[in-house]
C-alpha positions as CSV (number, residue, x, y, z in Angstrom):
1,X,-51.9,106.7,81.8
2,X,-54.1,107.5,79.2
3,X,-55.4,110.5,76.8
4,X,-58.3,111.7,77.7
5,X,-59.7,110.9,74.5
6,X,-58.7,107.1,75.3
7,X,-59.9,107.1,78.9
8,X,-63.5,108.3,78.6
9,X,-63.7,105.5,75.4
10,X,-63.0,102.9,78.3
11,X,-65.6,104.7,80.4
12,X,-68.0,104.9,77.7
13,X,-70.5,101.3,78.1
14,X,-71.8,101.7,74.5
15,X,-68.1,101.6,73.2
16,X,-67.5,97.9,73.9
17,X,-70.9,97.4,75.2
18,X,-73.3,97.6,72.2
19,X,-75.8,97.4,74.4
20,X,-78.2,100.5,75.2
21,X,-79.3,101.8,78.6
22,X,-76.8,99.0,79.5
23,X,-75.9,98.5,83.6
24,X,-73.1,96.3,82.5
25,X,-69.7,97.2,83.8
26,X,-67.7,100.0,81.9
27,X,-64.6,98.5,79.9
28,X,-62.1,100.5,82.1
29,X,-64.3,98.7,85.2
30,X,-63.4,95.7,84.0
31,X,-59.8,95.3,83.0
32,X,-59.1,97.2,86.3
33,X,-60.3,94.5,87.8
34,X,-59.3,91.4,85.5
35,X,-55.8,92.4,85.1
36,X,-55.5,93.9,88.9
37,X,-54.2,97.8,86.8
38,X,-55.0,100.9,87.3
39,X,-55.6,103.5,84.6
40,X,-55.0,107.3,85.3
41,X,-56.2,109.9,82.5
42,X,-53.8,112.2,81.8
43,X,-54.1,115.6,82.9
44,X,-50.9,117.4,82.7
45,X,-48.9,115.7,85.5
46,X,-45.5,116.1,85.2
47,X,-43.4,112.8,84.2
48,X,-42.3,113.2,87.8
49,X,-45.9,112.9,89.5
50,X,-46.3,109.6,87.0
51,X,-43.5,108.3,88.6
52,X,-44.4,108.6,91.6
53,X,-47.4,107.6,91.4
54,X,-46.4,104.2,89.7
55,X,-44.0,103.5,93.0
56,X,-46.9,104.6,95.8
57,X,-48.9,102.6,94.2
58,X,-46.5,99.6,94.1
59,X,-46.8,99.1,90.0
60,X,-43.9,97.3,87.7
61,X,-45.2,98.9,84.7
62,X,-45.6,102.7,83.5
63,X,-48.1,102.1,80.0
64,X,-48.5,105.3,78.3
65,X,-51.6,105.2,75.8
66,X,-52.4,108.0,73.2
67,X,-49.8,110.5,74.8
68,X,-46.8,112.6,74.0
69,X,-43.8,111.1,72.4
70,X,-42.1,113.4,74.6
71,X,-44.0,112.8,78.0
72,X,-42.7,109.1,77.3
73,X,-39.7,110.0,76.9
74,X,-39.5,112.0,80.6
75,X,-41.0,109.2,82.2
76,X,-38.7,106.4,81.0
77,X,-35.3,108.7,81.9
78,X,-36.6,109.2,85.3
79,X,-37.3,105.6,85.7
80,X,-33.6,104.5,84.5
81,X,-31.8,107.5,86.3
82,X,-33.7,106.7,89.4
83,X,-32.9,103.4,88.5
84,X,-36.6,101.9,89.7
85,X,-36.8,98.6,87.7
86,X,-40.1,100.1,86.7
87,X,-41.2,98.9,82.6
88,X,-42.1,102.1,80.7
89,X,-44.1,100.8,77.0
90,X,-45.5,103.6,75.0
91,X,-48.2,103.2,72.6
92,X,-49.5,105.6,70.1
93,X,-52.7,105.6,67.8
94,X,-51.7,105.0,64.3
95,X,-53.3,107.6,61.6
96,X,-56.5,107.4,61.4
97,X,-57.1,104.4,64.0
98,X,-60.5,104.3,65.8
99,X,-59.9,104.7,69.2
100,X,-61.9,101.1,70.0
101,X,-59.0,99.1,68.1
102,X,-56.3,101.5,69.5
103,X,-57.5,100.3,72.7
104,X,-57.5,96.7,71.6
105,X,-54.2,96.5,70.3
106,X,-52.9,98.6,73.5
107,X,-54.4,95.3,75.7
108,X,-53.2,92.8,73.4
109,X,-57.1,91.7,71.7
């Protein structure tokens, strides 16, 4: 689950690209591929809905990118009430971070 902010920098070509009027796959195209995830922007679903979501779609792993402290917070209780063995990690820019390395450092580059 990412900001919105976040999300359409993984959609954006030129962002990781570098390469104009490029028909090379987006970023977001490619580590949903590569590492078999699936990113969700955030658009006011309730920590409920992520949930959810996460366990319809069979995932072991909630990562919450560039959003509320508090949004993490709801998530993770729901997960350890319900008691899901789902991993919640929460990762927030740092002041004044570009959103390119906020991305790299969320996948590990």
């Amino acid at each position: 689950m990412t900001s919105p902010s976040t999300h359409q920098a993984l959609q954006d070509v030129h962002t990781f690209n570098g390469q104009a009027g490029s028909e090379a796959p987006t970023l977001l195209e490619r580590i949903q591929k590569a590492l078999n995830i699936t990113v969700i922007q955030y658009s006011n679903q309730t920590p409920k809905e992520i949930v959810n979501r996460a366990v319809s779609l069979n995932k072991n792993s909630i990562v919450l990118a560039g959003v509320s402290q508090d949004l993490y917070n709801n998530v993770s209780s729901i997960v350890k009430k319900e008691n899901l063995g789902i991993i919640v990690s929460y990762f927030a820019p740092k002041s004044g971070e570009d959103v390119k390395f906020f991305i790299k450092r969320v996948l590990g580059l």
